[in-house]
C-alpha positions in Angstrom: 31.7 -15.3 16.1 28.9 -12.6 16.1 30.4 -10.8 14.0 31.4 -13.6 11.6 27.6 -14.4 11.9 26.8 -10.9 10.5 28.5 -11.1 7.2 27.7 -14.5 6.4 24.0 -15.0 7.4 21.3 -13.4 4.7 19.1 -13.3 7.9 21.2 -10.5 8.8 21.9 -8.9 5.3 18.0 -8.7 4.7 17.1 -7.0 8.2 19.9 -5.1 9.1 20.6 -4.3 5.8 19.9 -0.8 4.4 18.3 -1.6 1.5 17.2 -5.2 3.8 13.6 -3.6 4.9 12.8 -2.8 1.7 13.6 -6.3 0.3 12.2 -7.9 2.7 8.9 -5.6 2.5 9.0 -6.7 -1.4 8.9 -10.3 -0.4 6.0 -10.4 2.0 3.7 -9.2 -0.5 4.8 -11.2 -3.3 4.1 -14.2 -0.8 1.0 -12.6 0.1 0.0 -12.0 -3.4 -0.1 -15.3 -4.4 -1.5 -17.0 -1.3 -5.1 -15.0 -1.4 -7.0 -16.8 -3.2 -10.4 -15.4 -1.7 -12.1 -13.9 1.4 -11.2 -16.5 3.9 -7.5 -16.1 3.0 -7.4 -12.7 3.3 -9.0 -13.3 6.8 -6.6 -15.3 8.3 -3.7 -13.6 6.8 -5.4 -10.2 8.8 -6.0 -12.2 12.2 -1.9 -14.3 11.9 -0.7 -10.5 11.1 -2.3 -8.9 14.2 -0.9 -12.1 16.1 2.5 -11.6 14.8 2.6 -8.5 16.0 1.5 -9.0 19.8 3.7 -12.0 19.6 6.4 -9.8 19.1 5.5 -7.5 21.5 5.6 -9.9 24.3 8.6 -11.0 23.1 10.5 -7.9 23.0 8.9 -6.9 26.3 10.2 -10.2 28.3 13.3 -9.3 26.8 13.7 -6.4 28.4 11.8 -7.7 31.7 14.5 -10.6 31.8 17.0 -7.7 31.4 15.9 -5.3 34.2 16.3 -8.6 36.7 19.6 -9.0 35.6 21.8 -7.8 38.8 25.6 -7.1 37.5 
């Protein structure tokens, strides 16, 4: 089914992709682009960034925590 997943899903195409990154790159700005409209955008586009990225940190890191408990 994975696999199936794989060719179907554009979530897939666009980041495992190798042109995918680069798409994807191209669409965060253009979101970003025309969401600032002024200071306090560009604020809270700076502070959700930073807090995407340690949310993805922790995630990937109880990932592999979960993992490493994992007795086979």
């Amino acid at each position: 089914m994975f696999s199936e997943q794989l060719v179907t899903t554009n979530w897939f195409k666009i980041h495992l992709s190798d042109t995918g990154e680069q798409e994807h790159a191209n669409m965060a700005v253009h979101t970003i682009e025309k969401t600032l409209n002024n200071q306090q955008d560009y604020q809270r586009l700076h502070q959700g960034f930073f807090q995407a990225c340690n949310d993805t940190l922790n995630f990937m890191e109880s990932i592999y925590d979960d993992l490493k408990s994992f007795r086979i």
